[in-house]
N, C-alpha and C positions, 0 to 999 in steps of 0.2 A: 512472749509469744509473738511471732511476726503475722502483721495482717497480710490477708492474701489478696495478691495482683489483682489490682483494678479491671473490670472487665472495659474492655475494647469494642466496641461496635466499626462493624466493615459492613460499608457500602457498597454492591458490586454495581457496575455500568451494567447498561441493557439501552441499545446491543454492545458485544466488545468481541474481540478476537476474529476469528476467521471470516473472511467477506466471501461473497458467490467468485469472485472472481481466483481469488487463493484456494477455495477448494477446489476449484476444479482446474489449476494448474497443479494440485498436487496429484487429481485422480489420474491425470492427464499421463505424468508419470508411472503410477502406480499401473496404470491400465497397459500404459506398452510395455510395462515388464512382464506384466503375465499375457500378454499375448506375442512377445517376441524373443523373452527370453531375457535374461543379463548378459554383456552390460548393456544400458541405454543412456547415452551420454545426455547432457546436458548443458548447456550454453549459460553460463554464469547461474548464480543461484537462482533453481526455482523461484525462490520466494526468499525475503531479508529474515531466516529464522534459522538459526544454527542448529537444534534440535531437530526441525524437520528435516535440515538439509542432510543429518549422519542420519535420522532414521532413513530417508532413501535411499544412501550409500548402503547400509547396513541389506540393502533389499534386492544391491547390485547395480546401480545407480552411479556415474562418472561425471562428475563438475567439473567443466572445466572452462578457462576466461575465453578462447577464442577458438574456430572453427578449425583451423590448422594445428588444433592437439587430437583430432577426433580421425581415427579410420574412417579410408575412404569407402563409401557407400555402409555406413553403420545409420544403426536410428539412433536420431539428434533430437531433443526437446529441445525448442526456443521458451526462454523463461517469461512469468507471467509480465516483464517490466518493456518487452520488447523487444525488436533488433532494429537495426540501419536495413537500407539496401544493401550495402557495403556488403554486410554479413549473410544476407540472402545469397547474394549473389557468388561470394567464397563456399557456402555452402553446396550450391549448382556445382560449381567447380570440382568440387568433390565425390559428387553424387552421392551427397547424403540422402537419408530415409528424415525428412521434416516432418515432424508435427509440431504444430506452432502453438503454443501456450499462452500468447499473447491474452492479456485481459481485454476481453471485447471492448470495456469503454475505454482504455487505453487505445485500440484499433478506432474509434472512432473519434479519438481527436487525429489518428495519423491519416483519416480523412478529409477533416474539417481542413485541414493544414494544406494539404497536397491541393484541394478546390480553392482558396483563398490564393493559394503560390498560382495556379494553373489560370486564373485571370488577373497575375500580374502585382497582387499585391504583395508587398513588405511582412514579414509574419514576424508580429512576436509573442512569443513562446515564454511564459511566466513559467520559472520553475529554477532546482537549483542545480548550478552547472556542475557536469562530471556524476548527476545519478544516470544509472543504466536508463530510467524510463526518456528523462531528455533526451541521454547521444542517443537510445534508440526512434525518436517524435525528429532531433532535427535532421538524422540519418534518413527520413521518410520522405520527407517534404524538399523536393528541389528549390530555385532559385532561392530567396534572400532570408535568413532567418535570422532574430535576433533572442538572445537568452537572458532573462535579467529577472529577478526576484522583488526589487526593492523600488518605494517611491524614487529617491533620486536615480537610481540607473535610469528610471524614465526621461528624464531629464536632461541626459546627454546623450541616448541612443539619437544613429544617425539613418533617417530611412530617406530612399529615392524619392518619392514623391510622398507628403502629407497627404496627400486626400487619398492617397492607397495604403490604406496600413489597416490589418486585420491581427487579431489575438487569437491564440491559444493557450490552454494552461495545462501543468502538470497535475495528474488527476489525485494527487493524495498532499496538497499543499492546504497550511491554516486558511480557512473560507475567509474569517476575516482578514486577512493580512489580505488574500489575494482580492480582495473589493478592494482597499485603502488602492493598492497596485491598477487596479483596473479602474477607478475614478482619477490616480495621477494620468494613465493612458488618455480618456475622457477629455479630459483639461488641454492637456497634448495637442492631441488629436483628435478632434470633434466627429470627423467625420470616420472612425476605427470603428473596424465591425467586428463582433466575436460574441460569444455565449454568454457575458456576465459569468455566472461563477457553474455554471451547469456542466461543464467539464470534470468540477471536482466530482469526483464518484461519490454515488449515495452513500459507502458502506463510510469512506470518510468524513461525510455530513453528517452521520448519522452519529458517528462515536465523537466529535468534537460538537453536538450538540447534549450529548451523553455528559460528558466529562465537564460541561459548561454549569449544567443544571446541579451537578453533582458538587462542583465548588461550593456553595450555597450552604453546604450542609457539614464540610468533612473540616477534617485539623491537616488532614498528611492526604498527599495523592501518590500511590505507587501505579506505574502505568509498566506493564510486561509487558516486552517486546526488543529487539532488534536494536543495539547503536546505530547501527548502519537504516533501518529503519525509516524512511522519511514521513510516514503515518505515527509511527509511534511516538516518534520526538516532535513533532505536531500536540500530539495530548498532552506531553507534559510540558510542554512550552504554555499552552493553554493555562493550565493549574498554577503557572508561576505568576502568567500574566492576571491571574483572576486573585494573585496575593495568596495563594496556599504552598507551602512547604511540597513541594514534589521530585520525584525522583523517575526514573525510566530505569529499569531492573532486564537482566535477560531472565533470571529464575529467581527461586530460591534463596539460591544459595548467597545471594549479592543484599539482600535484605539485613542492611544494618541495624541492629534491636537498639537504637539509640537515636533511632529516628522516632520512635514510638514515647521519649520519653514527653509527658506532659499533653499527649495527645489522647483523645476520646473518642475521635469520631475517623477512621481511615476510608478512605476509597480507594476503588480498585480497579483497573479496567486492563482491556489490550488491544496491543495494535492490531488491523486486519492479517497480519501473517502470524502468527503467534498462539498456540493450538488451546482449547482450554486446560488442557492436564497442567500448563505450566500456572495458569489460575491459582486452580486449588494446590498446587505445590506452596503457592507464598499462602492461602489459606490455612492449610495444614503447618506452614513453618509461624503464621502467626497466634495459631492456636498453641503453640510448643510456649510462646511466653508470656500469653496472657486467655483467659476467659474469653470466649467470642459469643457477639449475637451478631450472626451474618443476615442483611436483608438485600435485598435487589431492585433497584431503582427504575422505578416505573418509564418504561421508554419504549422504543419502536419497535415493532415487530418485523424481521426481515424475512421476507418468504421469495428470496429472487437467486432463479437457479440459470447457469447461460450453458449451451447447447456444450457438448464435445466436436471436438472435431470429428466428419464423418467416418476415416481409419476408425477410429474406436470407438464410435458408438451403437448398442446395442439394438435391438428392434425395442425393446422394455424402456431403454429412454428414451426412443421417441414416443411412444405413447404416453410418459408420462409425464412428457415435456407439452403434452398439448393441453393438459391440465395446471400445471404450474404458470406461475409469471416467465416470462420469458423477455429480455432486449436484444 
């Protein structure tokens, strides 16, 4: 007689999945379908999640990489990662119908950037080159920008004057890497101004301090989410470096049962674009091979909601925006 499957304990993160700023570039959409009708194009992926992006399709909803695939004077979303001027500006051209999805803290580094360029300084822009949120941060910021990720790129960047050189960062980059980066700048450059790490967005502080505390405890880290994902591949970059077995999964169905072999203890989290149904889909598919006792790791509470744009927002959200957090 065969003994039966070891029961598995799952850890889940708290918080994980959706941030304030991905839900409401997804209602963002959702909202101007039903109040203009399909289709309503979109300017590269809403958001780095394949799932949400066919359920919008499916709602009547048009992806597409640049402004010159989109009918003239249709309504356009800009996705939550940002645009250039460049692409503002091709859009005027067209007389597109804009609403801009831009995630507000994402809008507030392409302030920080534009003020630092506007009195003359050198901007560099920690982040990794060729994602959407970069070309759309250095596309914002006129005069001199430089893009570099890593200690030594510090090191051979060449700016106009030293004592003018200001930082900015990509809002969903590993906190620690981007200190190591902004202490080489420091050294560099004594006299560089910028936020320290306060650019990174809370929702992303919040889940790699999530996924940090959760190392401590697990055998295997599966983090949902996005390849293309720069949050998500963040988490489980975390888990490797903390020495735990990790993996970054779109669903389901990617869940190799031979990861589980020898393991006791799983966690589990997701990146801020990444909805919870796809959660409990690898809960449900690791319940298919073993016994679970799911618990939930004690962590932050997120209660931060950021406005809609005025087109589509209701008189009901503003009132209820005056009770909620708000940035």
């Amino acid at each position: 007689m065969s003994s039966s499957p070891e029961p598995l304990r799952v850890v889940l993160a708290k918080p994980r999945g959706f941030c304030a700023g991905v839900e409401r570039a997804i209602e963002i959409v959702e909202r101007a379908l039903e109040k203009f009708g399909a289709p309503v194009y979109v300017r590269h992926e809403i958001v780095h999640n394949k799932h949400v992006v066919e359920s919008l399709k499916h709602r009547g909803a048009v992806f597409v990489e640049e402004v010159d695939e989109i009918p003239e004077g249709a309504i356009t979303v800009f996705s939550a990662h940002g645009v250039s001027k460049r692409v503002e500006g091709d859009a005027k051209l067209r007389t597109l119908e804009v609403i801009d999805a831009t995630c507000p803290l994402v809008t507030k580094v392409h302030k920080e950037g534009r003020r630092y360029a506007s009195a003359g300084y050198d901007i560099i822009l920690i982040g990794h080159v060729g994602h959407p949120e970069v070309e759309g941060t250095v596309g914002q910021i006129p005069g001199r920008v430089h893009v570099l990720c890593t200690e030594e790129e510090v090191a051979i960047v060449r700016v106009a004057d030293p004592q003018r050189v200001a930082f900015v960062t990509q809002t969903t980059l590993s906190v620690n890497d981007t200190k190591q980066v902004i202490a080489a700048l420091k050294r560099r450059f004594p006299a560089i101004k910028g936020p320290d790490t306060r650019d990174i967005c809370y929702a992303t502080q919040n889940r790699q301090a999530a996924v940090l505390k959760m190392t401590e405890e697990v055998d295997l880290l599966l983090v949902v989410g996005a390849h293309n994902s720069s949050n998500s591949n963040r988490l489980a970059e975390i888990g490797t470096q903390m020495g735990v077995k990790s993996f970054l999964i779109e669903d389901a169905s990617r869940l190799d049962p031979s990861w589980l072999e020898g393991v006791q203890t799983v966690g589990l989290t997701a990146g801020a674009s990444a909805p919870e149904a796809l959660v409990q889909g690898v809960i449900e598919r690791l319940a298919e091979l073993r016994p679970l006792q799911v618990v939930t790791l004690d962590g932050v509470e997120e209660n931060v909601h950021f406005r809609l744009p005025p087109e589509l927002e209701t008189e009901a959200d503003r009132v209820a925006m005056t009770s909620d957090m708000e940035l």
